[in-house]
Each structure stands twice: as structure tokens, then as C-alpha cells.
N, C-alpha and C positions, 0 to 999 in steps of 0.2 A: 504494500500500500504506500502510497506516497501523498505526502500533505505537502502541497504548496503556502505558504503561508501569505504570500505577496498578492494574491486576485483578493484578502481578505484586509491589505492594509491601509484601504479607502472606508472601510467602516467601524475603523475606531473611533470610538466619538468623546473620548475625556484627553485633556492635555499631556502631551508628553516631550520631556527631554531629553532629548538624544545631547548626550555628552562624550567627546571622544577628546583624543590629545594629538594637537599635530604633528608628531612624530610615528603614530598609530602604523603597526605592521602586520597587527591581527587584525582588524577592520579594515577592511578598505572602502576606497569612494565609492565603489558600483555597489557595495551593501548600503551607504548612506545613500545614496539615489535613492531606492528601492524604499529606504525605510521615510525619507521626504515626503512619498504619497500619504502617511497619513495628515491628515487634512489639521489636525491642532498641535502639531510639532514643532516645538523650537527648535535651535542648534546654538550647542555652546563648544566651541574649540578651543579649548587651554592649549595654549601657544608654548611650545618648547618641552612636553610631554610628552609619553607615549603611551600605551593600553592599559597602565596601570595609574589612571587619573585620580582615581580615590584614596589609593593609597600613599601614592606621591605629593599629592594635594590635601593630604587630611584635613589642616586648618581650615582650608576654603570648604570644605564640606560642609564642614564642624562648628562651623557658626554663623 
């Protein structure tokens, strides 16, 4: 069985944010495309990071 998940990420309907780090090697841009169709998504790029944004960035999480 196979689940596409993308014909279904035009009907998410609460806010979401996509946070990645511009350094990012796990994510890539054709998955941000992809995940931009939902219709209430922001985008936040922490500039000089890479995939491990939370944990690199604790403070800014954290308050």
C-alpha cells in the first residue's frame, strides 16, 4: 500500500510552521515546495544552521 501524503497537503486547515536551518542537508527544497501547499504555513529559516535547529537554537525556542 502506498500513502501519498502531498494530494492531502491543501486540506490542512490550522497554522503551521515549517522551520528549517539554512544549512539543512536532511530536508531539502523540493520537500519545502511540497510542504508550501498547505494553505496556512509560514516559513522560518534560521540563517547559519542546519537540521538540528532546536537543539542548536535552544534559547530561541525556549523563550
Amino acid at each position: 500500500m502506498h500513502f501519498d501524503i502531498n494530494a492531502r497537503l491543501g486540506g490542512i486547515d490550522v497554522p503551521v510552521l515549517l522551520i528549517y536551518g539554512q544549512n539543512d542537508c536532511v530536508i531539502n527544497e523540493a520537500t519545502f515546495y511540497q510542504l508550501r501547499r498547505i494553505p496556512q504555513a509560514a516559513e522560518l529559516i534560521v540563517k547559519g544552521h542546519d537540521h538540528f535547529v532546536p537543539l542548536t537554537t535552544s534559547l530561541f525556542f525556549n523563550t
